[in-house]
N, CA, C and O atoms as CSV, one atom per row, in Angstrom:
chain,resi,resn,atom,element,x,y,z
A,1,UNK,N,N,179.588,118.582,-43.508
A,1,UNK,CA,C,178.848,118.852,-44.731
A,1,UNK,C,C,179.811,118.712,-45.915
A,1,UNK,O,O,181.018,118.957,-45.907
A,2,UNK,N,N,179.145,118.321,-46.823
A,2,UNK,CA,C,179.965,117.652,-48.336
A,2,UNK,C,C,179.433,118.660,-49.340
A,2,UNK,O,O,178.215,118.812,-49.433
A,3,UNK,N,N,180.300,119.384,-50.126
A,3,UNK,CA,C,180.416,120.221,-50.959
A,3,UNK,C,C,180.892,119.781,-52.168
A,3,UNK,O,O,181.921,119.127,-52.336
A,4,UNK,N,N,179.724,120.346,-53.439
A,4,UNK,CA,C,180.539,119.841,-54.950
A,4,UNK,C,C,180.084,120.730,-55.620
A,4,UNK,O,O,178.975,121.206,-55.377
A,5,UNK,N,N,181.078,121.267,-56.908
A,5,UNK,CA,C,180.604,122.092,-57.575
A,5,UNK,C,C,180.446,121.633,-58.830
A,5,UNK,O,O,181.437,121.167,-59.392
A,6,UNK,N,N,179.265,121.669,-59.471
A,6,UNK,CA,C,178.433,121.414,-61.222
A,6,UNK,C,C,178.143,121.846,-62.222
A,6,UNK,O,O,177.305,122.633,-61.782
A,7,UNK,N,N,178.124,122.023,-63.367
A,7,UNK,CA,C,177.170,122.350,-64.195
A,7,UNK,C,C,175.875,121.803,-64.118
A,7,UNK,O,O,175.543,120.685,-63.725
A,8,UNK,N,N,174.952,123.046,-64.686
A,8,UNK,CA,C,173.420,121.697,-64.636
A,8,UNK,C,C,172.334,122.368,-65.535
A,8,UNK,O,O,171.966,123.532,-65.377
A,9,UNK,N,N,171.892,121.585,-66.422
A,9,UNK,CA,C,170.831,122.609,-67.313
A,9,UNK,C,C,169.393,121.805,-66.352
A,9,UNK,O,O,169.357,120.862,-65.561
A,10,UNK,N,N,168.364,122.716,-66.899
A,10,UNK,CA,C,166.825,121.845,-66.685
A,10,UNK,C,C,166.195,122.323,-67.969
A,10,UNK,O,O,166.066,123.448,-68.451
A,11,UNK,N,N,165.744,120.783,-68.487
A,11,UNK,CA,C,164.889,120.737,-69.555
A,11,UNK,C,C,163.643,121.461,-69.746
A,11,UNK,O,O,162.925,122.047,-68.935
A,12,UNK,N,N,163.519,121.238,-71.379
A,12,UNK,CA,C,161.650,122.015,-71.479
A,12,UNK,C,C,160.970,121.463,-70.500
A,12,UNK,O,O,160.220,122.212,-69.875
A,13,UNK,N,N,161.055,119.826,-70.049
A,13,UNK,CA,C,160.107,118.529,-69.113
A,13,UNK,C,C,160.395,118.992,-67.718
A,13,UNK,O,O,160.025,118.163,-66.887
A,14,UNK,N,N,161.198,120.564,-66.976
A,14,UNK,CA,C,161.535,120.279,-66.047
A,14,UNK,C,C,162.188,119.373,-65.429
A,14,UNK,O,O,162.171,119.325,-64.200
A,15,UNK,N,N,162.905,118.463,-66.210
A,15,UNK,CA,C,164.043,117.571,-65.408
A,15,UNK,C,C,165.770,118.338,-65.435
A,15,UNK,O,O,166.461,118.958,-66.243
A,16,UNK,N,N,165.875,117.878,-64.147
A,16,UNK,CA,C,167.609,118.613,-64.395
A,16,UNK,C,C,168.731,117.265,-64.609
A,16,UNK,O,O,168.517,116.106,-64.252
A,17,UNK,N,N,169.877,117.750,-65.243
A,17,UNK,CA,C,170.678,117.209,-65.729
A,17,UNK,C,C,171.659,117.900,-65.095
A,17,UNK,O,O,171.806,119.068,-65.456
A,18,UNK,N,N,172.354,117.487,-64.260
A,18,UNK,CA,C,173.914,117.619,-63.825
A,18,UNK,C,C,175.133,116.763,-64.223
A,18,UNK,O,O,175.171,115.569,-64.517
A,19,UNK,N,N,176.252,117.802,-64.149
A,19,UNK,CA,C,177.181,117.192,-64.713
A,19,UNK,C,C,178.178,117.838,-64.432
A,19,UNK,O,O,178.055,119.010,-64.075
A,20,UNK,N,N,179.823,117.035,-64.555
A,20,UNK,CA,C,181.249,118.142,-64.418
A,20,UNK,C,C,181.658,118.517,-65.709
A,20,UNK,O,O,181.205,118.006,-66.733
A,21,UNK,N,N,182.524,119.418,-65.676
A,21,UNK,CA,C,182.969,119.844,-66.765
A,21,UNK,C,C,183.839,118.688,-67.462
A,21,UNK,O,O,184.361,118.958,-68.544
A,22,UNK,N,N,183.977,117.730,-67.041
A,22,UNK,CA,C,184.367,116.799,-68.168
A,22,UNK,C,C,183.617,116.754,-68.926
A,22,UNK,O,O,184.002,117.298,-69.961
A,23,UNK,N,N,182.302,116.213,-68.996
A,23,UNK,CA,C,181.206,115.479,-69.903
A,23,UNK,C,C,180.687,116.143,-70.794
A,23,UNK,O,O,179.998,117.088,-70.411
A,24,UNK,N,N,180.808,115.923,-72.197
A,24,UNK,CA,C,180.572,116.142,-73.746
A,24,UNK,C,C,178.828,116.519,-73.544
A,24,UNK,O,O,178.265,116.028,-72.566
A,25,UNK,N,N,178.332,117.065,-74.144
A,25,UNK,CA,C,176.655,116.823,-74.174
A,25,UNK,C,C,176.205,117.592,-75.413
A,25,UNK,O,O,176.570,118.696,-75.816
A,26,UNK,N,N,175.244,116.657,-75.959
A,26,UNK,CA,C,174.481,117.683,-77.369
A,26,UNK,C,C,173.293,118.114,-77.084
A,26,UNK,O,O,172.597,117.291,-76.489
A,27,UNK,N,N,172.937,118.870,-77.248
A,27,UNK,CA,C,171.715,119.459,-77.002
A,27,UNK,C,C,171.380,120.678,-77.581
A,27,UNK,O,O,172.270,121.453,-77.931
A,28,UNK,N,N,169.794,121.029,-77.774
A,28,UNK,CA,C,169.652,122.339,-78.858
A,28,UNK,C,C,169.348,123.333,-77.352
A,28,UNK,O,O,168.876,122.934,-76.288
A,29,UNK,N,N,169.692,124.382,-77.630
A,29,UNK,CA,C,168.786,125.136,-76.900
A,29,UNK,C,C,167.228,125.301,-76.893
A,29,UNK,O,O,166.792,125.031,-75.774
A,30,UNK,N,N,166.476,125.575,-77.575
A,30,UNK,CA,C,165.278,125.302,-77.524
A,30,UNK,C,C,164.878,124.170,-76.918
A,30,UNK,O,O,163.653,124.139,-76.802
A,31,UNK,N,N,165.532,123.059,-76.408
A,31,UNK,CA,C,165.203,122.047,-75.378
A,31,UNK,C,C,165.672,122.568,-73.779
A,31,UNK,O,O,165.380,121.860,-72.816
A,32,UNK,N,N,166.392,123.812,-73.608
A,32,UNK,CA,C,167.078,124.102,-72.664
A,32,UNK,C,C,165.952,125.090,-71.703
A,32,UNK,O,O,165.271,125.780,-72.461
A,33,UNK,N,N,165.670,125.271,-70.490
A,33,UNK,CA,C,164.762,126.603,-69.833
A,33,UNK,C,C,165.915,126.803,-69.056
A,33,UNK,O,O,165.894,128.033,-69.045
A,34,UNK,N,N,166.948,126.484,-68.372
A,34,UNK,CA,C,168.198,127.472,-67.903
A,34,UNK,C,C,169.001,126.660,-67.295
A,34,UNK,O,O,168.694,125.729,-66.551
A,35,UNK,N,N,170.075,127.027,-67.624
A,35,UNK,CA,C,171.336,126.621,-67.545
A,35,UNK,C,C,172.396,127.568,-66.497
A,35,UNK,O,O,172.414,128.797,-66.429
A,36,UNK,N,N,173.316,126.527,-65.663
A,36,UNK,CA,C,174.409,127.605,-65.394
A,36,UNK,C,C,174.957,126.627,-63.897
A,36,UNK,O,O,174.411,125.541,-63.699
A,37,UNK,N,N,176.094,127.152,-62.885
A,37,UNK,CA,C,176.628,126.473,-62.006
A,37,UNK,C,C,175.972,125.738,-60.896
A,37,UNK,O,O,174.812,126.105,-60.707
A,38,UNK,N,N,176.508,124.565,-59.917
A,38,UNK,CA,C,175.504,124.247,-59.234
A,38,UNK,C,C,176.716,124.174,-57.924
A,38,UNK,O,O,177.834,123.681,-58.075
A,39,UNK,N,N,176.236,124.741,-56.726
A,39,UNK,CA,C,176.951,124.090,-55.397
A,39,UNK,C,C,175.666,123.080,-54.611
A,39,UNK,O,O,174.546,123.428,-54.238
A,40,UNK,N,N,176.368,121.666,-54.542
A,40,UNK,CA,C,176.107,120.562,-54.105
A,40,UNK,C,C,176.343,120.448,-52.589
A,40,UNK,O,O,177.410,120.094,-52.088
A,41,UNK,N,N,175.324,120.760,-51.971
A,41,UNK,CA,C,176.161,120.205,-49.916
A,41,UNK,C,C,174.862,119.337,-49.831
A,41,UNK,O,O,173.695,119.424,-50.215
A,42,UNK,N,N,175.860,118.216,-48.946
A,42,UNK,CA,C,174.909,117.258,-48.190
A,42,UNK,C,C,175.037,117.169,-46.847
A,42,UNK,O,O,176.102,116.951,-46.269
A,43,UNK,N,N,174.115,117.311,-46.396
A,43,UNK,CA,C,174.412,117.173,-44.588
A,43,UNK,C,C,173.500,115.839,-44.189
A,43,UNK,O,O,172.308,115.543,-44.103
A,44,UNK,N,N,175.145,115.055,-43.949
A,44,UNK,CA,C,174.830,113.548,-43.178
A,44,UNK,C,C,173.978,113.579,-41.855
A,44,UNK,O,O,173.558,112.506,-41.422
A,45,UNK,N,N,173.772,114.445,-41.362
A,45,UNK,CA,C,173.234,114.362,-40.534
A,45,UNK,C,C,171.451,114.366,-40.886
A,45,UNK,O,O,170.592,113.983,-40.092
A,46,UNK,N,N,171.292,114.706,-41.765
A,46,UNK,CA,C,169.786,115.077,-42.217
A,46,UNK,C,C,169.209,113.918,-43.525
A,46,UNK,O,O,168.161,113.441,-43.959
A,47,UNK,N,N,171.118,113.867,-43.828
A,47,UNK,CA,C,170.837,113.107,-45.235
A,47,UNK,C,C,169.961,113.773,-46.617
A,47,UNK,O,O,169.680,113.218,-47.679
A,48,UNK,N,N,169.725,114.871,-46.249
A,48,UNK,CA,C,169.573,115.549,-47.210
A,48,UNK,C,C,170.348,116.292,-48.230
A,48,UNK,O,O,171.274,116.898,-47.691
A,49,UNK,N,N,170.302,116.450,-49.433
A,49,UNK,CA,C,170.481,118.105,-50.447
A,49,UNK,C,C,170.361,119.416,-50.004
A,49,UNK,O,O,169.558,119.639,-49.098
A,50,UNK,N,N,170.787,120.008,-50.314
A,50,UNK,CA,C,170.918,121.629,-50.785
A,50,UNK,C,C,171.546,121.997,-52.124
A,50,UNK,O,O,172.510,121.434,-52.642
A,51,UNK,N,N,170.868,123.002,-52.593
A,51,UNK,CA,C,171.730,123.519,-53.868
A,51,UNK,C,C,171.858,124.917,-53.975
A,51,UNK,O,O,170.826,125.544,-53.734
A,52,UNK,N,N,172.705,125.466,-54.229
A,52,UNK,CA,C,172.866,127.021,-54.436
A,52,UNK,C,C,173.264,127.228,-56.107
A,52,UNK,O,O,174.414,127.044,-56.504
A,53,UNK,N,N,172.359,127.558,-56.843
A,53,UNK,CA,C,172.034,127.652,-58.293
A,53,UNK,C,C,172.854,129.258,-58.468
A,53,UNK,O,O,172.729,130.168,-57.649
A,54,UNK,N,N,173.507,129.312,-59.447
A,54,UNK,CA,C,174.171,130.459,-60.158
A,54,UNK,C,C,174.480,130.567,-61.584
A,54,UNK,O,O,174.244,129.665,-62.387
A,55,UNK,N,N,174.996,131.653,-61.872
A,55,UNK,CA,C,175.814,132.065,-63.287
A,55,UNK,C,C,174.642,131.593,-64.567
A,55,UNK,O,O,173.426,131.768,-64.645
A,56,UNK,N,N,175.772,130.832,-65.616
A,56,UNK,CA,C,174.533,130.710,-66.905
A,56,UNK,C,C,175.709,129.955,-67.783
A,56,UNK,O,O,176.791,129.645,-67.283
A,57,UNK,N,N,175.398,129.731,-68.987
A,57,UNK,CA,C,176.099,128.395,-69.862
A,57,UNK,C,C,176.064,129.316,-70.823
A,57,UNK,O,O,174.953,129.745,-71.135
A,58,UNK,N,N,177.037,129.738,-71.385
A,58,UNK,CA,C,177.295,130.920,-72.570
A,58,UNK,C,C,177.179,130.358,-73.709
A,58,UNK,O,O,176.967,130.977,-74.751
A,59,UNK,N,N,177.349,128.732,-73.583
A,59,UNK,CA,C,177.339,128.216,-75.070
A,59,UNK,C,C,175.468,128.150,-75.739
A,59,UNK,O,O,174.973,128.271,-76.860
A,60,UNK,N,N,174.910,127.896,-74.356
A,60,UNK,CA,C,173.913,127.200,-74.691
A,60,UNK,C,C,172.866,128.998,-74.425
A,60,UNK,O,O,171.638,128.987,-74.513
A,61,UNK,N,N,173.523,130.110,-74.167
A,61,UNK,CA,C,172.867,131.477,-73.964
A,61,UNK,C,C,171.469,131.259,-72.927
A,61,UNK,O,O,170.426,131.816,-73.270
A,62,UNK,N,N,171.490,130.640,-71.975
A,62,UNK,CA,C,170.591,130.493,-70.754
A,62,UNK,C,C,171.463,130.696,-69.187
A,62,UNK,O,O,172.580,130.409,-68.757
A,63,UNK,N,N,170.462,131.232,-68.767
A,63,UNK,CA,C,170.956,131.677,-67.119
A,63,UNK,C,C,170.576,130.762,-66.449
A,63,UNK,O,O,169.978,129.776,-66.877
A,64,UNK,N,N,170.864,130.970,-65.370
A,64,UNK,CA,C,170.043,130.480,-63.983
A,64,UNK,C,C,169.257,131.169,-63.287
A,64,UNK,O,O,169.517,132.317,-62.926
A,65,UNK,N,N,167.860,130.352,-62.929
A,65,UNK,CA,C,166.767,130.679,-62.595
A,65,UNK,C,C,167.057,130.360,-61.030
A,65,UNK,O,O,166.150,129.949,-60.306
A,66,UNK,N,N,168.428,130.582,-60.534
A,66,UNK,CA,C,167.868,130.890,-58.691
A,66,UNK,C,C,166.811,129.784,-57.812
A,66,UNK,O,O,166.835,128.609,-57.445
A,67,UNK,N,N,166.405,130.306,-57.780
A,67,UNK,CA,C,164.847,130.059,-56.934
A,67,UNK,C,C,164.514,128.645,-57.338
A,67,UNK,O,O,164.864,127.623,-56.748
A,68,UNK,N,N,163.449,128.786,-58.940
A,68,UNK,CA,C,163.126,127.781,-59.525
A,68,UNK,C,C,163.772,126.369,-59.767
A,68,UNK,O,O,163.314,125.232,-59.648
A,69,UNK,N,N,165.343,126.983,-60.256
A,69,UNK,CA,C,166.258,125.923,-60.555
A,69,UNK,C,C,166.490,125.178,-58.701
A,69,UNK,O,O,166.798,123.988,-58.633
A,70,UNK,N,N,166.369,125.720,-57.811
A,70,UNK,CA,C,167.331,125.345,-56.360
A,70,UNK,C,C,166.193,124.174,-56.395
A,70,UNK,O,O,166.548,123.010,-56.579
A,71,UNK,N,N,164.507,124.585,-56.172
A,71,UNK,CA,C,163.288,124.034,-55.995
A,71,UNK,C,C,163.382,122.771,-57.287
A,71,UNK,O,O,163.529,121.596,-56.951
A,72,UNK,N,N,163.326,122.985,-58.091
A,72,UNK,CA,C,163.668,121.786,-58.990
A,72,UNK,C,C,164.517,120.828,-58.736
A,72,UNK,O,O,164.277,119.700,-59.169
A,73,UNK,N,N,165.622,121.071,-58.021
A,73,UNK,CA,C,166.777,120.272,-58.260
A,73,UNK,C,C,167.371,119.728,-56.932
A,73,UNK,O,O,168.338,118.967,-56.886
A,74,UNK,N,N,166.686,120.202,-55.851
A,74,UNK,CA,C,166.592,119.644,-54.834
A,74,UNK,C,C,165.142,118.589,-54.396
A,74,UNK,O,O,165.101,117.697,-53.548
A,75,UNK,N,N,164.391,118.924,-55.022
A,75,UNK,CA,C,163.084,117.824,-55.717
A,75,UNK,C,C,163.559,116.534,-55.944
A,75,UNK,O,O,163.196,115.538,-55.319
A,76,UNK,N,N,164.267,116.562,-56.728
A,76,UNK,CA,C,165.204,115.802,-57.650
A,76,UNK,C,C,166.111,114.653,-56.772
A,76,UNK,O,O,166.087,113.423,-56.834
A,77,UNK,N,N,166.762,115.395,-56.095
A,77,UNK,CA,C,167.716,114.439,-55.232
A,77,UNK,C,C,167.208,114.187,-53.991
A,77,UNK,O,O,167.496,113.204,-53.308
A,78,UNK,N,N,166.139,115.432,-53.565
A,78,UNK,CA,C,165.976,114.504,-52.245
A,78,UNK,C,C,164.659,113.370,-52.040
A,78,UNK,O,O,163.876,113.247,-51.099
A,79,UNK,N,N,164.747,112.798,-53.017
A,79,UNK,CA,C,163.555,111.818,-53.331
A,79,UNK,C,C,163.199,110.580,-51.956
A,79,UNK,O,O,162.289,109.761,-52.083
């Protein structure tokens, strides 16, 4: 199993945006519904995602929604 760790907001549209802490991004909050860390595992064997959603983005003052955010964002990748 392959492990990565992210930032990741999800939009007002419900789309998520991941990213490392390198990458610059503008954005208002009022476009933001929650923000905060992401652990990434893939198991080759299934070829699937998992995500374990945490913490919150202090700049942007949004948490992580757990649950919602994992269900969103594993939506997302395991297309």
């Amino acid at each position: 199993m392959i492990t990565t760790l992210l930032k990741y907001l999800i939009n007002s549209d419900d789309n998520p945006l991941l990213y490392s802490n390198e990458v610059n991004y503008s954005i208002t909050n009022n476009e933001v519904k929650s923000a905060g860390f992401l652990e990434v595992y893939y198991n080759a064997e299934t070829k699937k995602y998992s995500v374990h959603c945490f913490g919150e983005n202090t700049l942007l003052n949004r948490k992580a929604n757990p649950i919602e955010d994992k269900a969103t964002i594993e939506s997302y990748l395991n297309v």
